[in-house]
C-alpha positions as CSV (number, residue, x, y, z in Angstrom):
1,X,23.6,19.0,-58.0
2,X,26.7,19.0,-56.4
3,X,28.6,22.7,-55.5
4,X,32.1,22.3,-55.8
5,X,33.2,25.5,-52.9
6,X,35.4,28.6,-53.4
7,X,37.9,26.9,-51.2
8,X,38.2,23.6,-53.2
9,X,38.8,25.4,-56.4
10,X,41.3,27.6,-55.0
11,X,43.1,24.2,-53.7
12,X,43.1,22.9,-57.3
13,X,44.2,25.4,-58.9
14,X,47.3,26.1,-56.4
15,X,47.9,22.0,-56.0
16,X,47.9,22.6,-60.2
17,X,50.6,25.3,-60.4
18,X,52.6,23.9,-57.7
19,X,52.8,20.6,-59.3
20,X,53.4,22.4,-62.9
21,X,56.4,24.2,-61.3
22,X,58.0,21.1,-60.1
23,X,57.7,18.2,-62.7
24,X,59.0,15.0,-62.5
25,X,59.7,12.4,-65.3
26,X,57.7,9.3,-65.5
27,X,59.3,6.7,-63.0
28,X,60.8,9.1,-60.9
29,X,57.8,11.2,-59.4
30,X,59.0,10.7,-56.1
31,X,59.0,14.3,-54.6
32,X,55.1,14.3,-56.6
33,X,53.8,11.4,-54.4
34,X,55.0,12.1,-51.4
35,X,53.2,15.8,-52.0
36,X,49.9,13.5,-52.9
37,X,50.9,11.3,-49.8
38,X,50.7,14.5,-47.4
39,X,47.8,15.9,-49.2
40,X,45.6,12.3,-48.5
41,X,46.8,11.5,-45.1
42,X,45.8,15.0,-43.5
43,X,42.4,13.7,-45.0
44,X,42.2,10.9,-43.1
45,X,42.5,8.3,-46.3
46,X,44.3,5.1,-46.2
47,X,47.2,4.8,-48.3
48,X,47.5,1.1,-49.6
49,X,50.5,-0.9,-49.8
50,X,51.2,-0.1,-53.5
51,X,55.2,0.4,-55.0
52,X,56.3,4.0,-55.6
53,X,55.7,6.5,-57.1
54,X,52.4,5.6,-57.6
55,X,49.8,6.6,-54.6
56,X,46.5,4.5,-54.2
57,X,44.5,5.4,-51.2
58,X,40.9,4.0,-50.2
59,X,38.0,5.8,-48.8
60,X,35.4,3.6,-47.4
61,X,31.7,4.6,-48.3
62,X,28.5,4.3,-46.2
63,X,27.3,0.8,-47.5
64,X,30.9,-0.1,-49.1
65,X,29.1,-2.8,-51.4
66,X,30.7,-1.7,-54.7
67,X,34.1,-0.1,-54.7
68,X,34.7,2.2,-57.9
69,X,38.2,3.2,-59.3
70,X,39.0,6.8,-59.8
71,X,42.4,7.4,-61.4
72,X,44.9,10.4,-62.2
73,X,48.1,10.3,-64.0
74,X,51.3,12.2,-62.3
75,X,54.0,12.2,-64.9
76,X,55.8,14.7,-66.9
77,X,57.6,15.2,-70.3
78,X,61.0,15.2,-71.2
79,X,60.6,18.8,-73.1
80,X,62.0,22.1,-71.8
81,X,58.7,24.4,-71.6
82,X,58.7,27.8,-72.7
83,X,56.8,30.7,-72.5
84,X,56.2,34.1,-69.6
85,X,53.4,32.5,-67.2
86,X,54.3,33.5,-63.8
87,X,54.5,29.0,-62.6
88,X,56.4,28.4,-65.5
89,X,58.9,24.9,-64.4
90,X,61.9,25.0,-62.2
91,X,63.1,21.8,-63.6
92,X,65.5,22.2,-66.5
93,X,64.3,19.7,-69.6
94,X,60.9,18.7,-67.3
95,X,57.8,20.0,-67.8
96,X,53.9,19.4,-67.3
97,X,52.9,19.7,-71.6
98,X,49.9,17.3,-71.1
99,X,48.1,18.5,-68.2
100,X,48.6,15.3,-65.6
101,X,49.1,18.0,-63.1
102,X,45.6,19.3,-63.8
103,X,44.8,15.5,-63.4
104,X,46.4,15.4,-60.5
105,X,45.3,18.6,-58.8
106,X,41.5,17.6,-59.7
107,X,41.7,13.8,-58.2
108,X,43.0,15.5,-54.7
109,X,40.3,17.9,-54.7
110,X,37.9,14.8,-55.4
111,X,39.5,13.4,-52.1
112,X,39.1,16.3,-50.4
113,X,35.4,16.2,-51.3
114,X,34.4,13.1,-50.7
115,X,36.7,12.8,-47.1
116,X,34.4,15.8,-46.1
117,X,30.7,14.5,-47.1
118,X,31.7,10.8,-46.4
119,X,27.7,10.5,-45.7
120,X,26.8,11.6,-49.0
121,X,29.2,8.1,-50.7
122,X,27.5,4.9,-50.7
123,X,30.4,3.2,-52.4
124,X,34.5,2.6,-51.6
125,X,36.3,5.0,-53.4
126,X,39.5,4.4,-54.8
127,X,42.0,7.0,-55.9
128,X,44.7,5.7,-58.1
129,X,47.4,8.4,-58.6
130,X,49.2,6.8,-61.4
131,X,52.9,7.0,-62.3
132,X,54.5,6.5,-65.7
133,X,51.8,6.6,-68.0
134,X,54.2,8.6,-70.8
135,X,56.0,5.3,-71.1
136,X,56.5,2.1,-71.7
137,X,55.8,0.0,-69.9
138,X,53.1,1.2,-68.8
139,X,52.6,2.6,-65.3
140,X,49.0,1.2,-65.5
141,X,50.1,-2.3,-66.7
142,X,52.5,-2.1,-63.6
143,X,49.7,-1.2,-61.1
144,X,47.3,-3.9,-62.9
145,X,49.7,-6.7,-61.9
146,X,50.4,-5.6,-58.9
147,X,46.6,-6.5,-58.2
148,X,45.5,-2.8,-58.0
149,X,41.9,-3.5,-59.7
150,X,41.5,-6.3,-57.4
151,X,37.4,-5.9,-55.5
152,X,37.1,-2.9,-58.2
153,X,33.5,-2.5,-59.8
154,X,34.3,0.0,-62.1
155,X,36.8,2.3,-63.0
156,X,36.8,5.8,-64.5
157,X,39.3,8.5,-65.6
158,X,39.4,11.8,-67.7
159,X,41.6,14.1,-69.4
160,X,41.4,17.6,-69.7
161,X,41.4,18.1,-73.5
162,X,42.7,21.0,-75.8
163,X,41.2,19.5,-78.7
164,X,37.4,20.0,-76.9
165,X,36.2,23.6,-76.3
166,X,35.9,24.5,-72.7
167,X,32.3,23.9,-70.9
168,X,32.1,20.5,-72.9
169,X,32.7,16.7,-71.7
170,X,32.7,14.0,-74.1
171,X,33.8,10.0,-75.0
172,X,33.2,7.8,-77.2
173,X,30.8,4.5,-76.9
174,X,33.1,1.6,-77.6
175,X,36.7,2.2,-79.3
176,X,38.2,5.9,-78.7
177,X,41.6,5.9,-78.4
178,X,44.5,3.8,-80.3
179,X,46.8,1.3,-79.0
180,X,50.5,1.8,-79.4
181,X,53.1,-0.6,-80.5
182,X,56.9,0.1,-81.7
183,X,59.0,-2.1,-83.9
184,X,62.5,-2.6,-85.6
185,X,62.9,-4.5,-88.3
186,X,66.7,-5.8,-88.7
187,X,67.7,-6.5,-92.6
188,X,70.8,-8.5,-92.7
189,X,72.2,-9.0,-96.0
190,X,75.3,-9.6,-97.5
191,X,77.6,-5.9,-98.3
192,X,80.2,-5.2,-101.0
193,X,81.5,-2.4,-103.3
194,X,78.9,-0.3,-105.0
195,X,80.3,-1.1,-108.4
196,X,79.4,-4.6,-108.1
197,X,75.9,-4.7,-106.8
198,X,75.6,-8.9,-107.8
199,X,77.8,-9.7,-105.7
200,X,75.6,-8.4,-102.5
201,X,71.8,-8.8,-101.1
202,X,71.4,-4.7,-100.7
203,X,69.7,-4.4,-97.5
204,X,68.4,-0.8,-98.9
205,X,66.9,-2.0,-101.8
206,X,65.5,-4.9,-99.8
207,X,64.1,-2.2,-97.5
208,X,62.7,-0.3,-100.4
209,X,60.3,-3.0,-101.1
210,X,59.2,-4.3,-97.5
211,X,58.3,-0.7,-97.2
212,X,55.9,-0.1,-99.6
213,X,54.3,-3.2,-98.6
214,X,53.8,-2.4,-95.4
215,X,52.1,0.5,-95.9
216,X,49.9,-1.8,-98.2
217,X,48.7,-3.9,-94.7
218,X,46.1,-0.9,-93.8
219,X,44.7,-0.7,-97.4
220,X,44.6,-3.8,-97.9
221,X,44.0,-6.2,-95.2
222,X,41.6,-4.3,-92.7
223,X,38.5,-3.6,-93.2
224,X,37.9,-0.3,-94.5
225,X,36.0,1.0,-92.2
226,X,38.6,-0.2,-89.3
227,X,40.9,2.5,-88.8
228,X,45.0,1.5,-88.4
229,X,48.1,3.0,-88.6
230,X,51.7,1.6,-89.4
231,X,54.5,4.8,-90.1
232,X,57.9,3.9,-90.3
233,X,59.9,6.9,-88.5
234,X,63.4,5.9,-89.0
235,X,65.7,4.5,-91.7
236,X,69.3,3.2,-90.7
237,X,71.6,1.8,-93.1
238,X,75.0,2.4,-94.9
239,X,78.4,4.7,-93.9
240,X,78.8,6.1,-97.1
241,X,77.8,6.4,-101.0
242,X,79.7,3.6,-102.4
243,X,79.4,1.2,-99.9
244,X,76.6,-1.6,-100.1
245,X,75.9,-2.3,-96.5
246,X,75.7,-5.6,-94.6
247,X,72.4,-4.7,-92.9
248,X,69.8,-2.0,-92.6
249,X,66.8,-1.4,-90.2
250,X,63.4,0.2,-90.1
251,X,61.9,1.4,-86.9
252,X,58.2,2.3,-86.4
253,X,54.8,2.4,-84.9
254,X,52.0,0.5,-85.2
255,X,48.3,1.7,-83.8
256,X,45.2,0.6,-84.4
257,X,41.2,1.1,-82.6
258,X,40.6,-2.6,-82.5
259,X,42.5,-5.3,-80.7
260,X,41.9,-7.3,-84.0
261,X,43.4,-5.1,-86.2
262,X,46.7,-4.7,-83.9
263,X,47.1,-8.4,-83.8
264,X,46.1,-8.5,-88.1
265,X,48.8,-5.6,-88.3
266,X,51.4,-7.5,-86.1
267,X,51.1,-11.2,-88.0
268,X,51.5,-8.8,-91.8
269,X,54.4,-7.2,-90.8
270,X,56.0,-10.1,-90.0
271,X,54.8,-12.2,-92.8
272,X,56.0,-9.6,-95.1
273,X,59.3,-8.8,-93.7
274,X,60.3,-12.9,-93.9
275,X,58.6,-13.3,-97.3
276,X,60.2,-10.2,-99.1
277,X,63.5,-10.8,-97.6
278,X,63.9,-14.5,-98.2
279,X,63.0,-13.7,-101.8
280,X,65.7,-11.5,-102.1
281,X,67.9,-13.6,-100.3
282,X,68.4,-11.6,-97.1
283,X,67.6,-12.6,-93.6
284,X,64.5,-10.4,-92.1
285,X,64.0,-9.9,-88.3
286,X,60.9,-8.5,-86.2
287,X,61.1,-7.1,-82.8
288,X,57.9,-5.3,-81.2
289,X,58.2,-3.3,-78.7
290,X,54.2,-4.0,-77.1
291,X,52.9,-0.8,-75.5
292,X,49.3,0.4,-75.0
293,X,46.5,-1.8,-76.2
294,X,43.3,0.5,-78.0
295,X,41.3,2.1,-75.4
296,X,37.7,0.7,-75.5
297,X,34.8,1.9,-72.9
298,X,32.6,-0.7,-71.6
299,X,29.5,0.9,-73.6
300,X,27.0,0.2,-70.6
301,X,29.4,2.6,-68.2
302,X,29.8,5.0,-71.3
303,X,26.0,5.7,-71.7
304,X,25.7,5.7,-67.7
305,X,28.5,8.5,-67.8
306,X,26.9,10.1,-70.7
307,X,24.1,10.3,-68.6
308,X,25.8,11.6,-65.8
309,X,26.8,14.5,-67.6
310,X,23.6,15.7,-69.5
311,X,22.4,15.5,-65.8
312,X,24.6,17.7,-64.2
313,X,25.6,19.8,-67.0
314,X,22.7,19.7,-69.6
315,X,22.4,17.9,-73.0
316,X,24.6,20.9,-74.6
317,X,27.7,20.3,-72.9
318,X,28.3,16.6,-73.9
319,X,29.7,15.8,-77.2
320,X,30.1,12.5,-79.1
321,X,34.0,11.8,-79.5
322,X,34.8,10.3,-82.9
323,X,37.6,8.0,-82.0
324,X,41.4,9.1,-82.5
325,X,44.7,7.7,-82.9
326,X,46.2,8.9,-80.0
327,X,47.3,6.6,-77.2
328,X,46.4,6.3,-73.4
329,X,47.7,3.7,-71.4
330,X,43.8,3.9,-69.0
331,X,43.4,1.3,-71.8
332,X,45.0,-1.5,-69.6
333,X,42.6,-0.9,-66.5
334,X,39.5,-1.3,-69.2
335,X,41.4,-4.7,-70.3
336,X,40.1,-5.9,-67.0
337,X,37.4,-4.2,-65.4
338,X,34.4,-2.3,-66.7
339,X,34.7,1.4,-66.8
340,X,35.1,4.7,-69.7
341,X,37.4,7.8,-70.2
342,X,36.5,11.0,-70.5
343,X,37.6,14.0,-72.6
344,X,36.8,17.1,-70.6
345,X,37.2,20.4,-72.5
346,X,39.7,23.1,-72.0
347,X,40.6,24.2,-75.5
348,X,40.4,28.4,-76.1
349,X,42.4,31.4,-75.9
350,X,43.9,30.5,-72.1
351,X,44.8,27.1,-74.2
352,X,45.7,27.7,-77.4
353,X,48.8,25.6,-77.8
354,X,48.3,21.3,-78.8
355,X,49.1,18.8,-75.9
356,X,52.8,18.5,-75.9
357,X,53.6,21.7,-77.3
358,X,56.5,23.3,-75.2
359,X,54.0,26.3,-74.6
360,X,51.2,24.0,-73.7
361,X,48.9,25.1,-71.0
362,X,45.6,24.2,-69.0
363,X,42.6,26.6,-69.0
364,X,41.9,26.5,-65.1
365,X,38.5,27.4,-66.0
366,X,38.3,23.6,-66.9
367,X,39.3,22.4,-63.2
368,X,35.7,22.9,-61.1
369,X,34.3,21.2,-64.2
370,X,36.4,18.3,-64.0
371,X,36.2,18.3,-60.2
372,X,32.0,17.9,-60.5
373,X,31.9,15.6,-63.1
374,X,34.2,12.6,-61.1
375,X,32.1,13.8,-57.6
376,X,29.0,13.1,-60.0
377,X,30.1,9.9,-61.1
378,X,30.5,8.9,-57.6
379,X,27.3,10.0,-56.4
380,X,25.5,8.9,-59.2
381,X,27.0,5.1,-59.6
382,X,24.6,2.2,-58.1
């Protein structure tokens, strides 16, 4: 089994509070990859001709027949972090809520292995430090096009977890996280005094109804047994209480584990929102904003990882994820190329606070784990 040294831990976790105390927003992680640039080019490791701020380098292995994807995600949130630990942010309104400085920190300690036991690496190693995955688009759907997973075999990624006790590593075989899609729906009616509603087509009360149908869609046109979501978040309409208004909108999200039931969820809202408004007379209008499609692991590198980690950890530390509706744009790399995600466990007293709470924070504890179980991967992979 692989020993992950004094030394490389200690890197982690400093690369991990550095990067915590200087956050960057997704897009403009500039000052974050030329720190991972540094780090990977006093290693030796060729950086490939990929746009900033993202930061692939290549490691060549002994054989180099297969070439397997590692990735991390570099981005921070828009969310003033609070709290008394002593690497708290510098950056006013910026902070590191989800732990992609953890991810970070533990894909450079990866490269740090693996650029010092090159003869222990069959395969080509690729180390995909990931820009703008908070977003949309996607940082990942920008990398894809540029031709990042071009020669890749497979492709693998984790994220430390608060939800998972610490010690334990887990996914799910198939379907485990939710896509992600935003839409507004523009009512346009016809306004007038509130006196004399028959002389109008009330957006409002036109909205009234296309939203309790919509929330029908789920119950009753997916499966039962196929989980979907579709909330509506945001109501805009009127100026004031005896006013009818000429138009009215609804904004929301839709997510969903399948890529069938997105594209079923999609074609209802916008059957629903034309055939409730035209019976009312109004004019209905459907713009989706298309973000992260479900996350779904190739089930063949799912067991092999689930293998991997009853291996090097023993059958107690893996757990079975039950899929969620939480959103990951890693998704887009799996649209393409074989590969799975992994939840590895951090939750406890040193993380006690839900990803994206402003006093959010990584158990470091979780690092060295998160370290072996990619170098494991790696070794293990034929």
């Amino acid at each position: 089994m692989t020993y992950i040294s004094d030394h490389l831990i200690k890197q982690a976790v400093e690369d991990r509070r550095y990067l915590h105390q200087h956050p960057e927003l997704s897009g403009e992680e500039y000052e974050t990859s030329e720190y991972i640039r540094n780090r990977l080019e006093a290693l030796g490791i060729e950086i490939l001709d990929f746009e900033p701020p993202s930061v692939v380098g290549i490691l060549k292995g002994k054989t180099g027949e297969k070439t397997l994807a590692l990735r991390a995600d570099i981005d921070a949130l828009p969310m003033q972090e609070e709290g008394d630990k002593p690497h708290l942010s510098k950056n006013p309104g910026v902070a590191h809520t989800c732990g992609h400085d953890g991810h970070t920190a533990v894909l450079l300690a990866v490269a740090e292995w693996i650029a010092n036991n090159r003869q222990e690496v069959d395969h080509n190693i690729l180390l995909i430090f990931q820009s703008s995955e908070e977003i949309t688009p996607s940082g990942a759907e920008y990398l894809v096009n540029q031709g990042v997973l071009e020669g890749v075999d497979a492709i693998f990624g984790l994220h430390l977890w608060q939800g998972m006790k610490t010690g334990m590593l887990g996914l799910a075989h198939g379907p485990q996280m939710a896509s992600c899609d935003d839409f507004e729906i523009t009512i346009e009616g016809s306004g007038g005094h509130g006196a004399s509603p028959h002389e109008t087509v009330d957006p409002i009360y036109v909205a009234s109804h296309l939203m309790q149908a919509l929330h029908g869609i789920v119950s009753r046109k997916l499966n039962p047994i196929t989980p979907g979501v579709i909330t509506i978040g945001k109501i805009e309409a009127g100026s004031t209480y005896n006013i009818i208004p000429g138009s009215a909108s609804l904004h929301g999200t839709v997510r969903g584990l399948t890529h069938e039931a997105v594209q079923t969820m999609r074609s209802q809202i916008e059957k629903l929102t034309e055939g409730i408004c035209s019976a009312f007379g109004a004019k209905g209008k459907v713009d989706f904003i298309l973000g992260t499609p479900p996350l779904v692991n190739d089930v063949k590198q799912s067991r092999f990882v689930e293998q991997v980690i009853k291996s090097a950890y023993g059958d107690d530390h893996f757990e079975l994820v039950q899929p969620g509706m939480g959103a990951e744009d890693f998704s887009h790399y799996l649209l393409h190329k074989p590969g799975a995600f992994v939840f590895v466990g951090m939750g406890g007293e040193r993380s006690a606070y839900p990803h994206h709470h402003p006093r959010f924070d990584i158990d470091e504890d979780a690092l060295p784990i998160a370290i072996k179980f990619f170098i494991e991967i790696v070794k293990a992979y034929n």
